[in-house]
C-alpha positions in Angstrom: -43.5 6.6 -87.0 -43.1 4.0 -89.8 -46.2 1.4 -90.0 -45.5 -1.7 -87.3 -42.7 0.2 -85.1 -41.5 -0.5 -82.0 -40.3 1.0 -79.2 -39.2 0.0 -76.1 -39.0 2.2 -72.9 -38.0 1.9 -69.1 -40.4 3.6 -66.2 -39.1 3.4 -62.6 -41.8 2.3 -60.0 -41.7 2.0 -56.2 -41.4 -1.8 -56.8 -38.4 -1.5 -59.3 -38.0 -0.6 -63.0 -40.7 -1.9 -65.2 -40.2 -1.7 -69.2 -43.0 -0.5 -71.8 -42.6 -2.3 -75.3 -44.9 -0.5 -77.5 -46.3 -1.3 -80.7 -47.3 1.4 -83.1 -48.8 2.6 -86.3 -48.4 5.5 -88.4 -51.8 7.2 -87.5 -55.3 7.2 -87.0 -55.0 5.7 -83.4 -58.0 5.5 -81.2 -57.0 3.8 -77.9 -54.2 2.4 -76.2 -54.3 -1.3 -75.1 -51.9 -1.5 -72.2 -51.2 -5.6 -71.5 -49.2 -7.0 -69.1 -48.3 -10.6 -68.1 -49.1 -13.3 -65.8 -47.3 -14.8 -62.4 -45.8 -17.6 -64.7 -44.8 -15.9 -67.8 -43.6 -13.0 -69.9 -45.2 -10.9 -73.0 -43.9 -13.8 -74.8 -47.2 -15.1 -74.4 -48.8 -16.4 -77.6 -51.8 -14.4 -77.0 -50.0 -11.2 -76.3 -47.6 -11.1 -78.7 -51.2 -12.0 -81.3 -52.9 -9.1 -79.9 -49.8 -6.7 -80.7 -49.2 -8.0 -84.1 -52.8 -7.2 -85.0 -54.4 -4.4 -82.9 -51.9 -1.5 -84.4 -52.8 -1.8 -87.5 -56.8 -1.8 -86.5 -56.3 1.5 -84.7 -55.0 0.6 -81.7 -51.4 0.7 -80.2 -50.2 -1.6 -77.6 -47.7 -1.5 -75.3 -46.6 -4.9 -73.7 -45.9 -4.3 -69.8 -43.0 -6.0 -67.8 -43.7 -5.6 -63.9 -40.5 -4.7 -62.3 -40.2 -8.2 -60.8 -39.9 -9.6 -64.5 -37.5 -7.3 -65.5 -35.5 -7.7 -62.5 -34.8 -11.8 -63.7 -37.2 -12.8 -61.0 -39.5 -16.2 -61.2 -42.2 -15.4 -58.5 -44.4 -12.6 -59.1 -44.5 -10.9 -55.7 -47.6 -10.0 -54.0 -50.9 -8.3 -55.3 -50.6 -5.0 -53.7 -46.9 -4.9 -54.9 -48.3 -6.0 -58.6 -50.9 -2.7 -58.2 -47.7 -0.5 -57.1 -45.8 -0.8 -60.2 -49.1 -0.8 -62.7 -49.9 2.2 -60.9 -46.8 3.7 -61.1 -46.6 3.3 -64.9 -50.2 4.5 -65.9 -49.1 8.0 -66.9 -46.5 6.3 -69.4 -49.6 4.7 -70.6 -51.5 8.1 -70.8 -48.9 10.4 -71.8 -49.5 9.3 -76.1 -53.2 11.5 -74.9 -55.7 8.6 -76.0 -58.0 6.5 -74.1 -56.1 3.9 -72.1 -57.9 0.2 -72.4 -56.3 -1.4 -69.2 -55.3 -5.5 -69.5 -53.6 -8.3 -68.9 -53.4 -12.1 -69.0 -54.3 -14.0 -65.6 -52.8 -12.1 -62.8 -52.0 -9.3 -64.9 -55.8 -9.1 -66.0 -56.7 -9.2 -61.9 -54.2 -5.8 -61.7 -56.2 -4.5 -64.4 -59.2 -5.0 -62.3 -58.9 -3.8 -58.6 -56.9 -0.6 -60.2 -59.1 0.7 -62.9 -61.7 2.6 -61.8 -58.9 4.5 -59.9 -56.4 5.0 -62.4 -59.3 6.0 -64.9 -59.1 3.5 -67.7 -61.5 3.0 -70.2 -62.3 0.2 -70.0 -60.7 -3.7 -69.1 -59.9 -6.3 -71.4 -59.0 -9.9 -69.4 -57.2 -12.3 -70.8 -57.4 -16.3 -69.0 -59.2 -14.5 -66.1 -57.9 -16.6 -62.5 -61.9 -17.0 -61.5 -60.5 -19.5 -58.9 -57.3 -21.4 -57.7 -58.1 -24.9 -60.3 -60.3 -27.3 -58.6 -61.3 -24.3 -55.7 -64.3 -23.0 -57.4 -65.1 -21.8 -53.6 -62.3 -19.3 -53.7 -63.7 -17.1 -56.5 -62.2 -13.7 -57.1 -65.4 -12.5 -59.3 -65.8 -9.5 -57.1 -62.5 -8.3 -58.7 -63.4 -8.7 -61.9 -67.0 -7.6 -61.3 -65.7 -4.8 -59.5 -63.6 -2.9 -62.4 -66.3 -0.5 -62.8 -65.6 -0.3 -66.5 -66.7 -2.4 -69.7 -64.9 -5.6 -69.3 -64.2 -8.4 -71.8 -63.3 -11.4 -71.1 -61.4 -13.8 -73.1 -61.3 -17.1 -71.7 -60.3 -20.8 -72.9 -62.9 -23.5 -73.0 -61.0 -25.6 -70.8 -59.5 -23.2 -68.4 -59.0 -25.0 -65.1 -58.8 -21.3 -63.1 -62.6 -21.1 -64.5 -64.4 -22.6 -67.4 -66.8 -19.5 -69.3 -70.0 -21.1 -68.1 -68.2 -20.5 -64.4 -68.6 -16.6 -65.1 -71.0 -14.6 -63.4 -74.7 -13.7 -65.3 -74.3 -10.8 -67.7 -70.3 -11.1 -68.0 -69.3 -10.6 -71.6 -67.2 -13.4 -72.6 -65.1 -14.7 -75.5 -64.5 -18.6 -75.6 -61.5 -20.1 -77.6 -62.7 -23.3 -77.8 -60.6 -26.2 -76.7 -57.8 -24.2 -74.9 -56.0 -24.4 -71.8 -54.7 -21.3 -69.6 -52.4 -19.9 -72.0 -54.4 -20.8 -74.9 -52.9 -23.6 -75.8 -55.4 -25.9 -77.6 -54.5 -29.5 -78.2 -53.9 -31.2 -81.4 -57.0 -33.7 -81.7 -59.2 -30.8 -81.4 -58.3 -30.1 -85.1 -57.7 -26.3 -84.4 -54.3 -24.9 -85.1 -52.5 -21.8 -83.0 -53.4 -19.1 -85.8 -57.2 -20.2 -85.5 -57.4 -19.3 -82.3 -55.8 -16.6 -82.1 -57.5 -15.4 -84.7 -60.6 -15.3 -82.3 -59.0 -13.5 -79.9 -57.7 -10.4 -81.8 -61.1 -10.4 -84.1 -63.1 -10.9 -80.5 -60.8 -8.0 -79.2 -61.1 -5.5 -82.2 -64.6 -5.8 -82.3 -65.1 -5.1 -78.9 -62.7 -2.2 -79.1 -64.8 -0.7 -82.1 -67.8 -1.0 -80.5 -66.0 1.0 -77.3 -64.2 3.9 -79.5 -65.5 3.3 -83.6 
């Protein structure tokens, strides 16, 4: 496969037809990152579509994951069991290039990647804008998912997140910060930061971490 293809693929899944859009290099891969959305959004996401333009090339595919309710035109993500169905029901797509699968996802699609896994054997999790808590309801924590994984976990998490701030994480959680940004790591413009800086933080962040898992 030429240098920077891509490929896109549909699996069927008990909660509909999800879609696989993978992006590949030549050789030399290590790992597959698997990355799917949030509740609000697509793999449009600036931080997605960073983290496929620059893992490939580093050694590590990525294939950006539509849950069947995104592909089906919906706006509402349906319910968490329902969101583990369909990443379930995918995984061997995942598995089936024979590497290592690194499991992920931004917000609720990084809380999939956490309660399934230890079951579905992944390597390890990478969480992007981790939903710690409902903003302003720092009493509804959902740590025990992400401590829970059972897996080396990175975090990558804005400075200003209101579903948790980094220094809301629990002790001995290993954490990126992009400085400044929001949820979807937006950052704003008197902060002096532009969108390529910080994303440049996340994929360096990312590789690194990756290396140290598979180099």
């Amino acid at each position: 496969m030429s240098t920077g293809a891509k490929e896109t693929e549909t699996v069927p899944t008990p909660a509909g037809e999800a879609r696989i859009t993978w992006y590949r290099e030549a050789e030399g891969a290590r790992a597959v990152v698997a990355l799917s959305h949030g509740a609000g959004g697509g793999i449009e996401a600036r931080d997605l579509r960073a983290l496929a333009a620059a893992l490939p090339a580093r050694g590590y595919p990525v294939a950006l994951v539509e849950q069947p309710w995104r592909v089906a035109g919906k706006k509402l993500a349906p319910a968490p069991k329902t969101l583990d169905t369909g990443w379930t029901a995918l995984w061997p797509a995942l598995a089936k290039p024979g590497l290592p699968v690194v499991a992920g996802g931004r917000s609720a699609g990084a809380r999939v990647a956490c309660r399934t896994a230890h079951e579905l054997g992944a390597r390890a999790v990478l969480a992007l804008s981790f939903p710690l808590h409902p903003p302003g309801r720092p009493e509804k924590s959902r740590a025990d998912e992400l401590t829970g994984a059972g897996v080396p976990t990175l975090v990558v998490q804005g400075g200003r997140d209101p579903f948790g701030r980094p220094a809301e994480f629990p002790p001995g959680t290993e954490l990126t910060e992009v400085a400044h940004a929001d949820h979807g790591f937006a950052v704003p413009k008197k902060a002096g930061v532009g969108e390529a800086e910080s994303m440049a933080v996340i994929t360096d962040a990312v590789a690194v971490w990756l290396d140290g898992l598979f180099g």
